[in-house]
N, C-alpha and C positions, 0 to 999 in steps of 0.2 A: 504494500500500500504506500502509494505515495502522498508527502506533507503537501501542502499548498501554505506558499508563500516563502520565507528564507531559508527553506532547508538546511541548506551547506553550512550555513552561518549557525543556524540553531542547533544543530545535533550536537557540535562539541560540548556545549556547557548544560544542552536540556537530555541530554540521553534520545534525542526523535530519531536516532540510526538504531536503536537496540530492536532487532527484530523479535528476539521472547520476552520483552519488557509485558507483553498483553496489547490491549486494543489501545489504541491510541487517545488523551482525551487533552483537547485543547482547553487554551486558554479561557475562561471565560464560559466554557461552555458547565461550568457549576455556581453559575452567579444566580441571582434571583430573579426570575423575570421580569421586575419591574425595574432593574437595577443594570437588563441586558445592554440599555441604550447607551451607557456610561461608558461601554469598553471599547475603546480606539480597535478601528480593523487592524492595525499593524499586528497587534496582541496576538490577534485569533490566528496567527499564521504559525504560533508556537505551541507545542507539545508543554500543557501541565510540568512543571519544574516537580525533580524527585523529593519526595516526602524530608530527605537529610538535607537539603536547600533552604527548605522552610524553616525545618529544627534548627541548624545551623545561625540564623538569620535571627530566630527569635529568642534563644538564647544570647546571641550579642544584644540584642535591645534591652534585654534583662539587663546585665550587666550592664551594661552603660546609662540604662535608669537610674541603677543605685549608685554610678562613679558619678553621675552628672548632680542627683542630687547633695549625695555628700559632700565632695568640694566645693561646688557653688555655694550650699547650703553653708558650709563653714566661712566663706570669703563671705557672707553676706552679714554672717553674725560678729565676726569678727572684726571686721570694717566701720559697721556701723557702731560697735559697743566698744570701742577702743578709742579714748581720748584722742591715743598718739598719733592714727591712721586715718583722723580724720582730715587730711589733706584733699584740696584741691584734685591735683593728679588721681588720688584714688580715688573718688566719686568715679572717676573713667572706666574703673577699674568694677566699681558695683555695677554700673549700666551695663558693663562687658557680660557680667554674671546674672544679670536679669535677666538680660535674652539671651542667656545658653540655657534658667532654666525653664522661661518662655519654649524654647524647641524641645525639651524634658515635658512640658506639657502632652504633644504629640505619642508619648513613647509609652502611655496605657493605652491611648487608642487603635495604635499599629497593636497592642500587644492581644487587643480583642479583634480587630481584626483579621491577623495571622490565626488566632484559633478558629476566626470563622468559615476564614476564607475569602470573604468580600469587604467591602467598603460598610462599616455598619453606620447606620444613617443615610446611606445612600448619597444622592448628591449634595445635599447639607452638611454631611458629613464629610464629605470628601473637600468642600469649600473650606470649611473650619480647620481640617485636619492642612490643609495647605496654606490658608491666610497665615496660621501658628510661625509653619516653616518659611513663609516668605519674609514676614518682619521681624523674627528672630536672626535667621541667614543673612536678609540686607541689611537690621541695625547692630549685629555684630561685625559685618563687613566695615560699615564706614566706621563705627568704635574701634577698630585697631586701625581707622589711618588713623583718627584722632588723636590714640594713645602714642601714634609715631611722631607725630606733630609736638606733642605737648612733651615728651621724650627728649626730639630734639632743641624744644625751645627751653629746656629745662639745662639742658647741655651745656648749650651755646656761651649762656648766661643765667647761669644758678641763681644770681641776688634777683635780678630784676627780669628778668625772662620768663618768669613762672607765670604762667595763667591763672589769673585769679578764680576765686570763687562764682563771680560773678559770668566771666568766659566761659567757666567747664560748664556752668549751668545752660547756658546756651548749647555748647557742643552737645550736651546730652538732648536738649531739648532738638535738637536742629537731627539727631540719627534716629529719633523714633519719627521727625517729617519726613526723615529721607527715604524710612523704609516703608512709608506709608502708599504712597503710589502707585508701584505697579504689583501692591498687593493686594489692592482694593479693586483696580481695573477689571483684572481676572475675576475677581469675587462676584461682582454684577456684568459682567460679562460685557462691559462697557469697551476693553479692548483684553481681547485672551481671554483666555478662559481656562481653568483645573479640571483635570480629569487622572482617573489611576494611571496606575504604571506600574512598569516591572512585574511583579508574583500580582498587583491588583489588589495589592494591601497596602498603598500608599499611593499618597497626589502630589500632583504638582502642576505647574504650568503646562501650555499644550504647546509641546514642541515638535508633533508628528504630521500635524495638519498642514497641505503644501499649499498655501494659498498665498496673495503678496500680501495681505493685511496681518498674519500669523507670522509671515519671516520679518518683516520690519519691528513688529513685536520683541520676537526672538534677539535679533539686533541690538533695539535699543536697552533689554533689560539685562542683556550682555555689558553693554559699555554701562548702564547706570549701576550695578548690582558687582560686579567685576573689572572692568576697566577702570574704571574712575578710582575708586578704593586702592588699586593697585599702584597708578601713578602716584597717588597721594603719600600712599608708604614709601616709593623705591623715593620720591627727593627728598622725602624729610629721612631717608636713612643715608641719602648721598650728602646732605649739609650736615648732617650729622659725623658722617664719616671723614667731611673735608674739615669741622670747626678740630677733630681730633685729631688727624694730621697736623693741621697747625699748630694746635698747641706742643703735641709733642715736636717738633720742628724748635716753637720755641724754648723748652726745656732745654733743648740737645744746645741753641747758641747761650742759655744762661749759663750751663754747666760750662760751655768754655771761656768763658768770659771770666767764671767765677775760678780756670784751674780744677773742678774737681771731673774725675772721675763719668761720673753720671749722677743728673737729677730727674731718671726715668720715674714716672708717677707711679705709686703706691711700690718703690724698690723694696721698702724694707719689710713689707706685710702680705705680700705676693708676687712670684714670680713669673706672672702673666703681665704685660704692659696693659692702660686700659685702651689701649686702641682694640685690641685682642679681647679684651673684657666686653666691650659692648660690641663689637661685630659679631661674636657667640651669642650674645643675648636676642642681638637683633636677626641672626641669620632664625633664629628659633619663633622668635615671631612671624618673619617673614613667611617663612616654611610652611608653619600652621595656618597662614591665608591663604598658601600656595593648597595646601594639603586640604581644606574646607571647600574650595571651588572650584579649581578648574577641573574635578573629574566633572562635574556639572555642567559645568560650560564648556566643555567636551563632547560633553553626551550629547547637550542641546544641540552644538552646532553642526554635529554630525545628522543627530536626527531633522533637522530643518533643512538645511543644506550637503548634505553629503548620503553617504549612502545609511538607507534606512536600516538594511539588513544587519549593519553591525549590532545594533542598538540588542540585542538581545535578554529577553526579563533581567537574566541576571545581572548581565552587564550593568542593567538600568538602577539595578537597586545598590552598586556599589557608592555615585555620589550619596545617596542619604546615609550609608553608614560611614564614609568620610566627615558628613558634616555633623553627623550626631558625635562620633569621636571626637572631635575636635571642640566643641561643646564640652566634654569632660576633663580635654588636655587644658583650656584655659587657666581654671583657676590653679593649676600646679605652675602652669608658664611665669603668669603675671603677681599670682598672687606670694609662692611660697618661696620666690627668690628673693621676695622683701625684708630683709632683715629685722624689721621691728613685728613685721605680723609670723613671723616666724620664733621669735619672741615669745611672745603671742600666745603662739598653737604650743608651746613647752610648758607655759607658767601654765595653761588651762587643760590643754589635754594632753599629759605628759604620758599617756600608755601610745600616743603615735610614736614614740621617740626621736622624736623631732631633736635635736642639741644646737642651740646656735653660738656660734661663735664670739664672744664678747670683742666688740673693737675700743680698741683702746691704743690714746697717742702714743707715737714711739719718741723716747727720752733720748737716743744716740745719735749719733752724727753730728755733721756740722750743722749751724743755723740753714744754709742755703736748703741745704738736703730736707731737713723739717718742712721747712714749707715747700718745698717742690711736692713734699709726699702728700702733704694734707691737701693743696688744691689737688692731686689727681685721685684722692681720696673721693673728692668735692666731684670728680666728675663722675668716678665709679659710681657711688653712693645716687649720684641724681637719678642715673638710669632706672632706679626701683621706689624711689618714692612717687 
């Protein structure tokens, strides 16, 4: 018996070439009849994904329910009930943890739906279950350029650089308008529109429809939701990267000027330079925006513009466990590199065995060398508060 529709492509990852698997039963053909109209023809061209796909799949969403709410959940307590941490900068750092656990929201409903099989609420539910994922996804996207921004301006010029209270309050306010838009579109089907995808236990935008009013769509929530965000972190990590070459620049002509040796930043209390300190912290940020989207905007622009066949259930379903992981890596990224909430998590919940390290001035060397350490003390140190 022959499949209709991607065969070649679907058999590796759906098992549709195994001739004793039994009768073949597509996609969608176990949905509810009323619920038939929801499922993209692309779907129905694939062979039902093997029962260890599913299990697979719902066991990570277990998991990464309880990683998403416990760290968030702790960044949130500990942020707000902490005199010390009540800085500017970290308010960026709570809104970061709202909408990761905004997208933890979603992660009962996939969990009832996986048992059931379909979209439970049908297409209200599949609205909901997507609006969740779009302004958690786009207002975590633009929150880490944010946090890159306020990063480097914290950098640049530590006294006076810093974003006030009044700024990050905007910033916060200005990434849930951001992510507002083209998650409402879709919602009233105003432009786009959600529909399931992958296994047909999860939604998202419609990125399989070939029509020009769907690929312009696809386009622009490409460059709003991904491009943009993107730009915005790589220059504020290239001014970043340039204000720290300078400075080390100028250390290297103080120290000859002054005859000594080296007055490399933080010499005596670590033996990474901090150009090296914050290129680590920031490839790690980086990575995790890299790591959250573009299997998505991958997916999407293959399936809008490229070929359809690739797009395979499973294929489909790996952006959403990218982005739901990455939700969970946050608050370890942003939050527990911080030395004072690291702090923190020792004095209150001392069975994680958390130990942080006590910083304390160093007494040796010459005058010069003091202060060369403390200002690149001053710039390590910005990068986490």
């Amino acid at each position: 018996m022959y499949l209709s529709g991607p065969q070649p492509y679907a058999s590796f990852l759906n098992e549709s070439n195994d001739a004793s698997a039994g009768p073949v039963v597509y996609l969608g053909q176990d949905y509810p009849l009323e619920f038939q109209h929801m499922v993209h023809a692309h779907w129905r061209g694939f062979r039902a994904p093997p029962i260890y796909y599913k299990a697979g799949i719902y066991i990570a969403f277990c998991v990464l329910m309880c990683l998403n709410l416990f760290g968030n959940g702790l960044v949130l307590w500990i942020f707000s009930t902490s005199k010390s941490l009540r800085t500017p900068s970290n308010l960026l750092i709570l809104n970061l943890a709202i909408f990761d656990l905004f997208m933890c929201t979603n992660m009962p409903h996939y969990l009832l739906n996986g048992a059931l099989g379909y979209i439970v609420g049908g297409e209200l539910g599949c609205d909901i279950y997507a609006l969740n994922g779009g302004i958690s996804g786009m207002g975590a996207a633009i929150t880490n350029a944010f946090i890159a921004f306020d990063r480097y301006k914290t950098i640049s010029n530590p006294i006076d650089g810093r974003l006030s209270y009044g700024q990050i309050i905007m910033c916060i306010i200005f990434t849930w308008l951001w992510a507002t838009p083209f998650s409402v579109l879709p919602l009233f089907q105003i432009w786009g529109r959600y529909q399931p995808e992958g296994f047909l236990t999860t939604c998202t935008f419609d990125y399989l429809t070939n029509t020009d009013d769907n690929r312009l769509f696809v386009r622009t929530i490409f460059v709003w939701s991904y491009a943009i965000p993107m730009v915005m972190i790589l220059c504020s990590y290239y001014k970043l990267f340039s204000h720290v070459r300078s400075h080390e620049r100028m250390l290297a002509a103080q120290a000859q000027k002054m005859n000594v040796k080296s007055l490399a930043a933080n010499a005596n209390t670590d033996s990474m330079s901090v150009e090296l300190r914050i290129a680590k912290a920031a490839l790690i940020i980086y990575m995790l925006f890299v790591l959250a989207w573009t299997p998505y905007s991958v997916v999407a622009l293959i399936g809008c513009f490229g070929e359809q066949q690739l797009i395979t259930p499973f294929i489909s379903m790996l952006p959403m466990l990218a982005c739901k992981s990455v939700s969970c890596l946050d608050p370890w990224v942003y939050a527990t590199s911080h030395p004072k909430y690291r702090l923190e998590l020792e004095r209150r919940l001392p069975w994680l065995g958390i130990r942080e390290k006590q910083h304390t001035s160093s007494s040796g060397g010459g005058g010069g060398e003091s202060i060369a350490s403390v200002s690149g003390d001053t710039l390590a140190m910005s990068v986490q508060n």
